[in-house]
C-alpha positions as CSV (number, residue, x, y, z in Angstrom):
1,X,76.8,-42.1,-36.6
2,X,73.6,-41.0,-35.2
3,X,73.0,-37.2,-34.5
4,X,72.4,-36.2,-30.8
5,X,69.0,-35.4,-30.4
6,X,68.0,-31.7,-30.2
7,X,67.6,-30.3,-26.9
8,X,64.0,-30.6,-25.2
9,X,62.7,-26.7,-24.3
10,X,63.2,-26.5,-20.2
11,X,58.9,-26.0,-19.4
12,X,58.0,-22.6,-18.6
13,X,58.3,-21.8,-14.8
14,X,55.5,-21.4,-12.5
15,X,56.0,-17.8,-12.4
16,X,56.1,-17.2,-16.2
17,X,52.4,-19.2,-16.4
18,X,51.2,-16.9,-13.2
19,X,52.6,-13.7,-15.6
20,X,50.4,-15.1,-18.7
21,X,47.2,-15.7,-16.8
22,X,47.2,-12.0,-15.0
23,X,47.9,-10.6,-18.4
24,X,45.2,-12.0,-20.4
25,X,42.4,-10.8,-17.8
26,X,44.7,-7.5,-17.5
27,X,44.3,-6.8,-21.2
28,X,41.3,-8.0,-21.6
29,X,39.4,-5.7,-18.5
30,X,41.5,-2.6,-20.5
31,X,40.5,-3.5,-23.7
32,X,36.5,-3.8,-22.3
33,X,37.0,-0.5,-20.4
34,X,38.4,1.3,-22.9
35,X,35.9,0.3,-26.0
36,X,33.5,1.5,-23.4
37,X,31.5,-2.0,-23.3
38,X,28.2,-1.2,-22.2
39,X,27.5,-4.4,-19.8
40,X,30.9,-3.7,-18.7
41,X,29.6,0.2,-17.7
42,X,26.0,-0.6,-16.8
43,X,27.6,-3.4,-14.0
44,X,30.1,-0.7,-12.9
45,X,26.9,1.7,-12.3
46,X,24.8,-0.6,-10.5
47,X,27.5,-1.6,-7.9
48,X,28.2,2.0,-7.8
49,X,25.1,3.4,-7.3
50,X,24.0,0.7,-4.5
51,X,27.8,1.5,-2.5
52,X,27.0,4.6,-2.9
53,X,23.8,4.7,-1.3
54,X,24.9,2.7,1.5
55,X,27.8,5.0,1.9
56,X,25.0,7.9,2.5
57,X,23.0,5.9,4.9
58,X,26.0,4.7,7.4
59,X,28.0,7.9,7.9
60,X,29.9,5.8,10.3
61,X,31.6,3.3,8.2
62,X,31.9,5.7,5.3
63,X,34.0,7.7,8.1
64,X,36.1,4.4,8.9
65,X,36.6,4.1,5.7
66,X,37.7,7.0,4.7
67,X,40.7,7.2,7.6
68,X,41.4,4.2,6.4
69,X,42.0,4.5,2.6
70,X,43.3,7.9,3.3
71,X,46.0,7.0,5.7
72,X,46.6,3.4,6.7
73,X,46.0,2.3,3.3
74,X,46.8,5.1,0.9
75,X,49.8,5.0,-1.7
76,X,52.0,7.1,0.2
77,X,51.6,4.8,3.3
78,X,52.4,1.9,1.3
79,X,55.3,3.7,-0.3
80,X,56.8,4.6,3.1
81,X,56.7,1.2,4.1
82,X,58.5,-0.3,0.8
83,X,61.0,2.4,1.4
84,X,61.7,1.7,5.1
85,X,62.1,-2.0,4.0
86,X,64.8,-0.8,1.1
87,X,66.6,0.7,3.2
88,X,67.4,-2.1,5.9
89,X,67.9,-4.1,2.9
90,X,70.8,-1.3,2.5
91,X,72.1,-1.9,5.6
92,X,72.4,-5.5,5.3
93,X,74.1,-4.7,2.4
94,X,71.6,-6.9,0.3
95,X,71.8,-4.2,-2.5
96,X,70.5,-5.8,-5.7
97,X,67.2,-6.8,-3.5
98,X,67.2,-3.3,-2.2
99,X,67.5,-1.8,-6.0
100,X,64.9,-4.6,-7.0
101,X,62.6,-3.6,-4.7
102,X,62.6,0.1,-4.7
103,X,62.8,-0.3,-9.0
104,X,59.2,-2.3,-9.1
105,X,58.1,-0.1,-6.9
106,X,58.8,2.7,-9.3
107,X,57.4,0.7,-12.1
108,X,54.0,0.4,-10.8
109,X,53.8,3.5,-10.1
110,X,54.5,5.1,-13.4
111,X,52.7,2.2,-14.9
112,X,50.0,3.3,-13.3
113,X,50.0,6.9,-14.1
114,X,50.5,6.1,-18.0
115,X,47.2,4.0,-17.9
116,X,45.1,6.7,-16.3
117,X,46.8,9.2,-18.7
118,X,46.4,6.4,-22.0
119,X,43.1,5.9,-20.7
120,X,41.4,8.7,-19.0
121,X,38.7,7.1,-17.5
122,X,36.1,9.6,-15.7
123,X,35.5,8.5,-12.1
124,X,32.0,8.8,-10.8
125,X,30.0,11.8,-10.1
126,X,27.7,12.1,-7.3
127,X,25.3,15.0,-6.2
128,X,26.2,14.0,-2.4
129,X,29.7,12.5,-2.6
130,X,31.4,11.1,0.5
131,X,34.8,11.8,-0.6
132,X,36.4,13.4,-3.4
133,X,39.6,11.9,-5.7
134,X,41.8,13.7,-8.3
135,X,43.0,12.4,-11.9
136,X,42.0,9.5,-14.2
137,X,40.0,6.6,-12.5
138,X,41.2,3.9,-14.6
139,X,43.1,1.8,-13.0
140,X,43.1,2.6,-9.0
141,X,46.4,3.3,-7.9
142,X,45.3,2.7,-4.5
143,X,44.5,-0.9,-5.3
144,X,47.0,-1.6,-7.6
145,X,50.3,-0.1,-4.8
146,X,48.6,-2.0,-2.3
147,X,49.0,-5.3,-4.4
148,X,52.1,-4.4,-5.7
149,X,53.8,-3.6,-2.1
150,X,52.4,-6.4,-0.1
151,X,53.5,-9.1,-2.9
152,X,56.8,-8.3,-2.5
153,X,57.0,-7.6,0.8
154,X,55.0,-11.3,1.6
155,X,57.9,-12.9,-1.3
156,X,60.9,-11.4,0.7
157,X,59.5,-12.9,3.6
158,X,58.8,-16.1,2.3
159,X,62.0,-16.4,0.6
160,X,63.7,-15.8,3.6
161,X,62.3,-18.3,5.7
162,X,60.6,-15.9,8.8
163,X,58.8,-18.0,11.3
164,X,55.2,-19.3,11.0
165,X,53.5,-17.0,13.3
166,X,54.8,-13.9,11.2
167,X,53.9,-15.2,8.2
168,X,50.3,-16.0,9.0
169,X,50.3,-12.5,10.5
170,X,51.8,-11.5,7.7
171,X,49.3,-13.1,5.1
172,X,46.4,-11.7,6.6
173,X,47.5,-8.6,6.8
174,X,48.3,-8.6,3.3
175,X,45.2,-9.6,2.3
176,X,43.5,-7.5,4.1
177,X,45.0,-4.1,3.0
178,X,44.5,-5.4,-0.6
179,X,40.9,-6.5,-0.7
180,X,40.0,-3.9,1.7
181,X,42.1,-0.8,-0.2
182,X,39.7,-1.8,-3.0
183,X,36.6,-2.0,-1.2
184,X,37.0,1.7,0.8
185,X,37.5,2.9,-2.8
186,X,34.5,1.4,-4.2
187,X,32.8,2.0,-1.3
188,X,33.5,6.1,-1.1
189,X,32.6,6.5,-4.6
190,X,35.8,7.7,-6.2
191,X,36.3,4.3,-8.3
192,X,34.7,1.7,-10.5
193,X,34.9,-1.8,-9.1
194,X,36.7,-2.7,-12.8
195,X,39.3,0.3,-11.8
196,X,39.5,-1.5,-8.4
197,X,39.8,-5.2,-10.4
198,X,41.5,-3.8,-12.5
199,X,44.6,-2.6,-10.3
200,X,44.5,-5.6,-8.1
201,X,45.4,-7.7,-11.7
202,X,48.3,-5.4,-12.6
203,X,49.6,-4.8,-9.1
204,X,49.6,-9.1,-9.0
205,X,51.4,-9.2,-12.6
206,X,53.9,-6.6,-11.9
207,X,54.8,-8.9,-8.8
208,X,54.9,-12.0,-10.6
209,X,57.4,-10.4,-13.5
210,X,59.6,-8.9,-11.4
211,X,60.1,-11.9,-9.5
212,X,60.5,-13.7,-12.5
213,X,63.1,-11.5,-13.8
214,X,64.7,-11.5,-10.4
215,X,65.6,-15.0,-10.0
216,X,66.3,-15.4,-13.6
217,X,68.9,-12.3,-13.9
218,X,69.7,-11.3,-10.4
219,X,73.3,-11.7,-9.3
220,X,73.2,-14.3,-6.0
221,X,74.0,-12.5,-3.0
222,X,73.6,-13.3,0.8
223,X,70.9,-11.6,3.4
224,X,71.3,-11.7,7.2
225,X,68.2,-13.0,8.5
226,X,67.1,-12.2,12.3
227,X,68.1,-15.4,13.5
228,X,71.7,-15.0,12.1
229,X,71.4,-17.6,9.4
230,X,72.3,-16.4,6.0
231,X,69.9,-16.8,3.1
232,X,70.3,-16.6,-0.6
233,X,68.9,-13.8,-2.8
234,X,69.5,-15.7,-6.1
235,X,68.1,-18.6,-7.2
C-alpha cells in the first residue's frame, strides 16, 4: 500500500514576504549606520547641509514646518489619536483589536527608544539651527510613530469596509503625515535623512508583523461598523 504523500508547506502569506523585504533594508540601513559607512555619512551631510541652508533662507516655511512637526505631526499627536481610536474600539467592545492596537503602539515606541539608546547616533549640529531636538537621532521617532499609527489606523479601516470617499481621504492623509513628518525633520535639521528612512522602514515592518500576528493568533470577534453591519476582526 502506497504511503500518503507528505504534506505540501501552505506558501508564505503576503504579509510574511512584506515583513522579510522591510527587514532586510531595516537591518541593512542599521548595520551601514552603525559601522559608520562613510558614503552612507558623506550623503547624509550633503542633504543636510543643502536643507539646512534652505531652512535659513525661507524663514517662512521653516516656521510651517516647525508647527507642523511640533504639533500636528509630533509623536504625542499621533499617540493621542491611536488612543482616542482604542478607546471607541472599547466601547464597541472590540477588545482584542483595542489591546492590539494600543500593544503595537507600545512596541514601536520602546523599539524605538532601545535603537537610539543601542545606537546613539549624534544628530546634526548647526552654528544657526532652526530648531533644536533631544536624545539619540538614530532612528526618528517622529517618522517611524507616524508610519506606525497611520498603517494601522488605514488597516482597521480597510478591514472594515468604510466607504470610498473616506478611504481616499484617508490615504492621502496618511501619506501625507508620513512623508511629510520625515521631510519637516530633515528639513529643521534635527535628523539624518537615513534616521528619517530609517524609521519610515521600521514603522512599515512593525505594521506588517503585527498584522501578521493578528490574523494568525487573534481570537475572531465582531465590530459594529457605522452603517450597523457587523464585521469580523479575525481572519
Amino acid at each position: 500500500m502506497d504511503s500518503a504523500p507528505p504534506p505540501t508547506p501552505s506558501p508564505p502569506s503576503r504579509t510574511t514576504r512584506a515583513a522579510v523585504l522591510l527587514a532586510l533594508p531595516s537591518l541593512l540601513l542599521l548595520v551601514l549606520v552603525s559601522a559608520e559607512w562613510q558614503p552612507l555619512l558623506t550623503l547624509d551631510d550633503d542633504i543636510a547641509r543643502t536643507t539646512h541652508r534652505w531652512a535659513v533662507a525661507h524663514q517662512d516655511l521653516t516656521h510651517v514646518a516647525r508647527v507642523l512637526t511640533d504639533w500636528v505631526w509630533d509623536p504625542w499627536t499621533m499617540r493621542a489619536l491611536c488612543a482616542a481610536v482604542v478607546l471607541w474600539l472599547a466601547a464597541q467592545r472590540a477588545w482584542w483589536l483595542a489591546l492590539w492596537l494600543a500593544a503595537t503602539c507600545l512596541v514601536g515606541t520602546l523599539l524605538q527608544q532601545a535603537m537610539k539608546a543601542a545606537v546613539g547616533r549624534e544628530r546634526p549640529v548647526w552654528p544657526d539651527p532652526v530648531d533644536s531636538a533631544r536624545y539619540a537621532a538614530f532612528p526618528s521617532g517622529h517618522a517611524l510613530t507616524a508610519t506606525v499609527v497611520c498603517g494601522l489606523l488605514l488597516w482597521l479601516l480597510r478591514r472594515y469596509g468604510v466607504g470610498a470617499v473616506l478611504w481616499r481621504t484617508a490615504v492621502a492623509a496618511a501619506v501625507v503625515s508620513v512623508v511629510g513628518v520625515g521631510l519637516t525633520r530633515v528639513w529643521l535639521g534635527v535628523h539624518w535623512a537615513s534616521d528619517v528612512v530609517a524609521g519610515w522602514l521600521l514603522g512599515a515592518l512593525i505594521v506588517t508583523v503585527s498584522i501578521a500576528l493578528f490574523d494568525r493568533y487573534a481570537p475572531a470577534a465582531r465590530l459594529r461598523v457605522p452603517d450597523g453591519r457587523a464585521a469580523r476582526s479575525g481572519r
